[in-house]
PLY file of the C-alpha trace (Angstrom):
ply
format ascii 1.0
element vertex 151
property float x
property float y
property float z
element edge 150
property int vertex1
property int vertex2
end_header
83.22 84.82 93.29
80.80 85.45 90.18
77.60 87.43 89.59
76.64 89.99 91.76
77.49 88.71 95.37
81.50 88.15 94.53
82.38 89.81 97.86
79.47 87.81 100.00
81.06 85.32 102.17
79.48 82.78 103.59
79.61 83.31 107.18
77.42 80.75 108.13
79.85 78.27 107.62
82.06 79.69 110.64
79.04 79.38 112.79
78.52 76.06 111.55
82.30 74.86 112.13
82.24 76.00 116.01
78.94 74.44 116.46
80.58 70.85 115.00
83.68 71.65 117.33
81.71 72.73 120.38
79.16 69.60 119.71
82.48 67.52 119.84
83.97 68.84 122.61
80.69 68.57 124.46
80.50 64.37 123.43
84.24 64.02 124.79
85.77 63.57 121.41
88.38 66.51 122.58
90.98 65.15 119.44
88.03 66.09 117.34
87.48 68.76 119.38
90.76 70.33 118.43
91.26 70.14 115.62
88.01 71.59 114.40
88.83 74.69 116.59
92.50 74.40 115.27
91.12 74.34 111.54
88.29 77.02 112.32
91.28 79.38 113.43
92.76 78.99 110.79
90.00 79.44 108.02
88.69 82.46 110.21
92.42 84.02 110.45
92.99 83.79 106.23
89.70 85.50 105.84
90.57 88.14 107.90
93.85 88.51 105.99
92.55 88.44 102.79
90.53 91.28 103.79
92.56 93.64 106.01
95.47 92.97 103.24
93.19 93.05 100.12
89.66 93.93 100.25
89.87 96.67 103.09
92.86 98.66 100.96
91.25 98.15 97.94
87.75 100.13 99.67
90.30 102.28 101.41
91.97 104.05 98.06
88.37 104.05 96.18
86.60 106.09 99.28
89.34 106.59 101.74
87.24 105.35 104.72
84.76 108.51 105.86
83.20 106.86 108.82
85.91 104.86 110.02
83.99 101.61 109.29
86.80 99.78 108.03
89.03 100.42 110.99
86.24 99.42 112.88
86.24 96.13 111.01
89.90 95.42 111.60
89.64 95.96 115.35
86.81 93.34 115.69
89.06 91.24 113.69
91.64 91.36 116.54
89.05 90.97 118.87
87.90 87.99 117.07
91.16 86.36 116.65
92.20 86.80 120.10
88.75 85.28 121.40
89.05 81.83 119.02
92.36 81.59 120.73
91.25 81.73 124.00
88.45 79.00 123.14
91.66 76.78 121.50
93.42 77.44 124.57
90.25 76.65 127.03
89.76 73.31 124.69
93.02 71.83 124.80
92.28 72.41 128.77
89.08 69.86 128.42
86.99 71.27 130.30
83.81 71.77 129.01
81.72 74.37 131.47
84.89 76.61 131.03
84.42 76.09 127.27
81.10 76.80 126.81
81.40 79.73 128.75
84.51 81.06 126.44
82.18 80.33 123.03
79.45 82.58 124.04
81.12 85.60 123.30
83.02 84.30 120.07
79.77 83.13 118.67
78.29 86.54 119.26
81.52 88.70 118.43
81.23 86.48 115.07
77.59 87.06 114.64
77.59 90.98 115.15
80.90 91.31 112.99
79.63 88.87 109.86
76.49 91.17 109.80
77.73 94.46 110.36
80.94 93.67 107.18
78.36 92.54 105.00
76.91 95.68 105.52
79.52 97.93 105.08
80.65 95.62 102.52
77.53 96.03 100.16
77.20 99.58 100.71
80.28 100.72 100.07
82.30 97.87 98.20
79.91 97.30 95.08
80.95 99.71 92.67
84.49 100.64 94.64
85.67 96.99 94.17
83.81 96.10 91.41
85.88 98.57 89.09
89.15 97.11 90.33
87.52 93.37 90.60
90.45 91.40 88.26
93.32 93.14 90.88
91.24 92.01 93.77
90.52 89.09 92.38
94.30 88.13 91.74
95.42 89.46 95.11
92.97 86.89 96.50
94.08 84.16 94.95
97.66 85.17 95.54
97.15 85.66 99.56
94.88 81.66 99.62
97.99 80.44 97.19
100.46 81.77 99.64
98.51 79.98 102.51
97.81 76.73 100.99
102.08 76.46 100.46
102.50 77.38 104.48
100.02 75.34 105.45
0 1
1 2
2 3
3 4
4 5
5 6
6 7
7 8
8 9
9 10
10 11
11 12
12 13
13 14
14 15
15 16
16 17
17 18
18 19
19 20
20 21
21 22
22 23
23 24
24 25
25 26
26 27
27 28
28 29
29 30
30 31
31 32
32 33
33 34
34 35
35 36
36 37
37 38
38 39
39 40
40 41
41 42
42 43
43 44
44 45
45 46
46 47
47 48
48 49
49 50
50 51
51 52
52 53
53 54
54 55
55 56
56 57
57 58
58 59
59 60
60 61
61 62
62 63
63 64
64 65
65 66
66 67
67 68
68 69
69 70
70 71
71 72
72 73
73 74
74 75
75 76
76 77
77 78
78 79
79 80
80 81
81 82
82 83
83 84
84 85
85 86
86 87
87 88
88 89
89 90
90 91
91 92
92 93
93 94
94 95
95 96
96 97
97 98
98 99
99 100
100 101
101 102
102 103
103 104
104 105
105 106
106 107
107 108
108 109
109 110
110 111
111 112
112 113
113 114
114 115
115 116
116 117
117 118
118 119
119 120
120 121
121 122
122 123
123 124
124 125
125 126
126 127
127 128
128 129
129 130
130 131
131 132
132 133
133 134
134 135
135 136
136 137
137 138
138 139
139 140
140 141
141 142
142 143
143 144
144 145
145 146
146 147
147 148
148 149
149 150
């Protein structure tokens, strides 16, 4: 969250979690298996919070959202959230072909969403955000803050 890049995430590491959950799954370690999905869900779902509560409104009141981009965002969030929870659900059914079938589209949805926010993201968030980078900032921290006491 310094320099330039403070709004980059690394996305990489999502892909990276549901290839070490799918890689368990497909070895028969299904406890494994679990709770790496269980734990990806949950990582992917307080992203998506912290920006559709934070970092989307934030964009929202500096250029109100011309193309529609950020809405657009949001929606593949749902999309995304309900697809990880369909692979949870196909996991904790252990059966692997069913699996492997559910993770091809999450791991593209992912994909095609990661690349097209950091997009949108760098073109209109630099300056927007950047201006109003100590409230975002502390609104981040405050969202992860509230999660980590849930969780």
């Amino acid at each position: 969250m310094s320099g330039e890049d403070w709004l980059v995430h690394d996305h990489r590491r999502y892909d990276e979690a549901l290839a070490r959950a799918q890689e368990a799954a497909e070895d028969g370690a299904w406890g494994e298996a679990l709770l790496l999905f269980t734990d990806l869900l949950e990582a992917l779902s307080l992203h998506m919070r912290l920006e559709d509560e934070v970092v989307y409104p934030a964009l929202e009141r500096e250029t109100g959202d011309p193309e529609g981009e950020l809405a657009e965002l949001r929606e593949e969030h749902r999309q995304l959230a309900h697809l990880m929870e369909g692979a949870l659900t196909v996991a904790r059914e252990r059966d692997i072909d069913h699996l492997l079938d559910a993770l091809v589209p999450l791991r593209r949805t992912l994909r095609e969403h990661a690349r097209y926010e950091e997009e949108v993201l760098a073109r209109l968030g630099g300056e927007a955000l950047t201006r109003n980078r100590e409230a975002v900032l502390a609104a981040l921290a405050r969202l992860e803050g509230e999660a980590r006491d849930a969780g």
